[in-house]
C-alpha positions as CSV (number, residue, x, y, z in Angstrom):
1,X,16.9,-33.0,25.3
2,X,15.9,-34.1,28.6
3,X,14.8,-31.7,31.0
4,X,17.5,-32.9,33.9
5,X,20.1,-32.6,31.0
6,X,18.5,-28.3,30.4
7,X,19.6,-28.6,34.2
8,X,23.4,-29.8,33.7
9,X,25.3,-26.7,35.0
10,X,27.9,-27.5,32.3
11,X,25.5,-26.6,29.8
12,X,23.9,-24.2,31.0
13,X,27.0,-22.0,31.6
14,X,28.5,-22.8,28.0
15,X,24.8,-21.5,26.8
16,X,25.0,-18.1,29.0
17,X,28.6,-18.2,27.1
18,X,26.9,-18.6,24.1
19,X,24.0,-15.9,24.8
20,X,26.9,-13.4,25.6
21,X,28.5,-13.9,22.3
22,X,24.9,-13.4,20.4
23,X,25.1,-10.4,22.2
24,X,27.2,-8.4,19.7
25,X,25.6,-7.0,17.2
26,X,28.9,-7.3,14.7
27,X,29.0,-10.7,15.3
28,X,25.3,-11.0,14.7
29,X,25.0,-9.5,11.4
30,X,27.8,-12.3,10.5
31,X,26.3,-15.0,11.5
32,X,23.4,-13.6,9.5
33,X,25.4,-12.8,6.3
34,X,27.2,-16.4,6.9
35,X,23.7,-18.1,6.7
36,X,23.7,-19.2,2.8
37,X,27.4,-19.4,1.8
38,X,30.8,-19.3,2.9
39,X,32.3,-15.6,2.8
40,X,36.0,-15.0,3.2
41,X,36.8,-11.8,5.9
42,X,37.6,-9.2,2.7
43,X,33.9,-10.2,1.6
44,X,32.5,-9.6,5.3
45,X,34.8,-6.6,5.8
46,X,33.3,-5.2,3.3
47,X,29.7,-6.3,3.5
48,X,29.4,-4.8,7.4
49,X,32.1,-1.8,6.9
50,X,34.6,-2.7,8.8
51,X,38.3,-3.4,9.0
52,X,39.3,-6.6,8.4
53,X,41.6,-6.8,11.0
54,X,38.4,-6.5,13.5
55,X,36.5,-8.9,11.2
56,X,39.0,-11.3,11.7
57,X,39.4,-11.0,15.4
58,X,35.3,-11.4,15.9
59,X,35.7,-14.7,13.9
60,X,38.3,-16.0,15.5
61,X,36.3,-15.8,19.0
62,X,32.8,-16.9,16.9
63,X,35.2,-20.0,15.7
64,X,36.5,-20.8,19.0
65,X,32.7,-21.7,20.3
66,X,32.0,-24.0,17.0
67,X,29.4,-21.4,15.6
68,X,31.8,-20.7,12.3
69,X,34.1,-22.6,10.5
70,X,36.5,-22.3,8.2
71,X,37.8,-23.9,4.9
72,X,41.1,-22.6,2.9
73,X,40.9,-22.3,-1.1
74,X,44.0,-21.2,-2.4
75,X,45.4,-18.4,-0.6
76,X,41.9,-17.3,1.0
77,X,40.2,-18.5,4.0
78,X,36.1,-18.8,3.7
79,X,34.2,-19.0,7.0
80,X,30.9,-20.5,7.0
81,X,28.1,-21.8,9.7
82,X,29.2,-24.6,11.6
83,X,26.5,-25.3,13.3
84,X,23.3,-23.6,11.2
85,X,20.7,-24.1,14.0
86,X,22.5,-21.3,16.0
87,X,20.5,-19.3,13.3
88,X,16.9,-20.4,14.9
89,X,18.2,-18.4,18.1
90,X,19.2,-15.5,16.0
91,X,16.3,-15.5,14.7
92,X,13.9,-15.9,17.3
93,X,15.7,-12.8,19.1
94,X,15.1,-10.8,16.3
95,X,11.7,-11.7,16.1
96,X,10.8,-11.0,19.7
97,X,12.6,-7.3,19.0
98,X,10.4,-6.7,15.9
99,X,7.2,-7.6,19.1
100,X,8.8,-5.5,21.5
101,X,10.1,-2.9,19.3
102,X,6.2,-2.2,17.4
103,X,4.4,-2.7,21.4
104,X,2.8,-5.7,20.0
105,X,2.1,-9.0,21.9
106,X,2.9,-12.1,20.6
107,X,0.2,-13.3,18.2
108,X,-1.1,-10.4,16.9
């Protein structure tokens, strides 16, 4: 990307958008358990511990801002990634805690 288009307010304020969903930790870990398959919201419900009904309503807002998708099989719905690279930000966070949470610099 070119560093006047980094600049574009439009993008910028659909990544602060972005950064503020990342900033739930529910919707985190599904993002995370989404990474290598498609998981229906009874799987997830169950995976995190919590009611589906909540599930739901977290994917719904993680599905409005193209980061999940969804695809129907029979009578169940299955999220998945839609766009996998929002893991590499997910990931770098968590990696920068693990620095910040041991009082380590980066590098060592």
């Amino acid at each position: 990307m070119k560093s006047e288009d980094k600049m574009n307010t439009d993008y910028l304020k659909e990544a602060s958008r972005i950064f503020k969903l990342l900033s739930n930790e529910t919707r985190l870990k599904m993002l995370v358990n989404l990474e290598d398959k498609a998981i229906s919201v009874n799987e997830l419900s169950a995976l995190l511990d919590i009611e589906q009904s909540a599930v739901s309503h977290q994917l719904s807002i993680l599905k409005k801002h193209q980061l999940v998708d969804t695809n129907r099989i029979g009578k169940s719905i299955y999220y998945r990634l839609d766009d996998p690279h929002i893991l590499d930000i997910v990931n770098e966070a968590v990696q920068h805690s693990s620095h910040v949470i041991r009082g380590k610099k980066h590098g060592e």
